[in-house]
N, C-alpha and C positions, 0 to 999 in steps of 0.2 A: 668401958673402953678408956685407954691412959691414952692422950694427945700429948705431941712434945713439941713444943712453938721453938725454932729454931732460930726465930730470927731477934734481933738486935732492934731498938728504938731507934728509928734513923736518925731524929735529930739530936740525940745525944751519945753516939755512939764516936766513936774516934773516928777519924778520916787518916787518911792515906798521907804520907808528908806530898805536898805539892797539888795535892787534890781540891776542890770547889768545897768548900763547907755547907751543906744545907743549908735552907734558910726557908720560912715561909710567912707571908704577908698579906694581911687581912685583903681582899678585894672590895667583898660586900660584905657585911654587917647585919645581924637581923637589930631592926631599929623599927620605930614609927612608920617610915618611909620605905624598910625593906624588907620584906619575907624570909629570907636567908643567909646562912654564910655560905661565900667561896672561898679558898683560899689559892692564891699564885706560889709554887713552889720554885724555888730553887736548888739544883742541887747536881753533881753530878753522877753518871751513869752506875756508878762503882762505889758509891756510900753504903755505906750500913751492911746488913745482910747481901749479898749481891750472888748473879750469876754471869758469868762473864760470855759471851757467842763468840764463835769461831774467831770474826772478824777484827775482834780484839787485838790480837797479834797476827792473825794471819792474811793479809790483802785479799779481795775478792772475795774472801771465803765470808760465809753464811751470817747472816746478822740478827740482833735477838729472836727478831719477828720469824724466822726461818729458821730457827729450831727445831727437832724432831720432842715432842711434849711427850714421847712417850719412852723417852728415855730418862723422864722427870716426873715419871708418876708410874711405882710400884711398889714389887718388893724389893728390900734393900737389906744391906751389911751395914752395923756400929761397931768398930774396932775402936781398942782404945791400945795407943803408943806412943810414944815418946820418941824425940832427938830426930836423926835422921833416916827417911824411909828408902832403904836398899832395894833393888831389884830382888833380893831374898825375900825381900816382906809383901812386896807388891806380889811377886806369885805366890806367895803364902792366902794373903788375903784372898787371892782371885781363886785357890785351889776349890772351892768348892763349885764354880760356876758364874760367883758373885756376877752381876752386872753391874747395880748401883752400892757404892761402897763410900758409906761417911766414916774419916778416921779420925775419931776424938783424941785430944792432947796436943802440947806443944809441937809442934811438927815441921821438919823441912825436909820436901820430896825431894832427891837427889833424881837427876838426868835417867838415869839408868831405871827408875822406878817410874818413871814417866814413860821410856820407853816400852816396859813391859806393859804399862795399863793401856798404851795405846795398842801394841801387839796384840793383847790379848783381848782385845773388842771392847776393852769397859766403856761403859755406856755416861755415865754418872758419878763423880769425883767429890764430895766435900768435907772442906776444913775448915778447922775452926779461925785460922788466923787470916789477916787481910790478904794476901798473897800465897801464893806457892815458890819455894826457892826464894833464894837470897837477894840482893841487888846484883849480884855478880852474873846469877844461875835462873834467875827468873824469867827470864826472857824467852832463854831455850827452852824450859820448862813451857811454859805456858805458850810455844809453838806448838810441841812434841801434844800435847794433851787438846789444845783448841784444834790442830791439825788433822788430828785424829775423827773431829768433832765427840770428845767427851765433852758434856755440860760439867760446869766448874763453879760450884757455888765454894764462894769464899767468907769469913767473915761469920760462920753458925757458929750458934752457942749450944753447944752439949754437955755443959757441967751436968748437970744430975738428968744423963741418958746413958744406963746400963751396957756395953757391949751385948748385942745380940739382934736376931733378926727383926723387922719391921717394917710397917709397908709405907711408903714415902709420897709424898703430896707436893711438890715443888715447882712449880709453874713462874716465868718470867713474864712481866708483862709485855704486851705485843706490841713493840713500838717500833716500826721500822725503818731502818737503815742505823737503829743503835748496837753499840760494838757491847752492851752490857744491861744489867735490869736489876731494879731493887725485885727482892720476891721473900716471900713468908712460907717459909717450911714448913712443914709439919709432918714427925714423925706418928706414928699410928701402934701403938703394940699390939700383934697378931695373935 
């Protein structure tokens, strides 16, 4: 059985312009005196590998902890494409039933693709770059898909993950009242 670790090292992975940089600082120490380490981390919601909850852009709407986990743990789609993803490509991709669909390559979701993934029930959305859409187009974007509630994991790495199906592992940690969650993918090949 091939495992695909989809996620990024949080503390060395690039942050977001204007984002909190991770940080983490010794508590306890195993020493003489102490039995163990803790460590206190810092860092914020949206570092590294991430998944973003409704609440993120949508007010009142759902927050990590109140997510649906079972739209973050099946079988899934690996698409690989480039430049910008058209409502041509989103119902392309979704033509066979897909529910959760990871689209490996440079990629920016155009409005129009957002709105088909929400129309069309997708369940599960991820890319590999920190955001969806541009600074201009991100916003709307990631209303149209959090609104929806598709789970939105941003920030995966799939260089050497084959286009094709696999059953996906994806869980955000339960933290409640947060708009986002570090989490460790894992693809599975079927």
């Amino acid at each position: 059985m091939k495992i695909y670790d989809l996620s990024k090292e949080l503390f060395s992975a690039a942050v977001y312009p204007g984002d909190p940089v991770p940080s983490k600082t010794p508590f306890y120490e195993i020493s003489d005196t102490c039995p163990c380490n803790v460590t206190v981390l810092s860092m914020g919601s949206h570092n590294g590998t991430h998944m973003d909850a409704p609440k993120h852009f949508v007010a009142g709407a759902k927050d990590v902890a109140e997510m649906d986990l079972a739209k973050c743990v099946g079988p899934c789609k690996v698409v690989c494409h480039s430049g910008f993803v058209t409502a041509e490509d989103a119902a392309a991709f979704l033509a066979d039933g897909t529910k959760r669909l990871l689209i490996r390559g440079e990629i920016e979701l155009t409005h129009e693709a957002a709105v088909v993934f929400a129309e069309e029930g997708l369940w599960f959305l991820g890319v590999e770059h920190m955001t969806v859409g541009n600074s201009k187009t991100g916003g709307d974007i990631h209303r149209t898909i959090l609104g929806a509630e598709i789970a939105l994991l941003e920030s995966a790495v799939m260089t050497d993950v084959p286009a094709g199906p696999y059953f996906l592992s994806c869980a955000p940690l339960r933290m409640q009242g947060l708009d986002g969650s570090p989490c460790r993918p894992l693809l599975i090949e079927l």
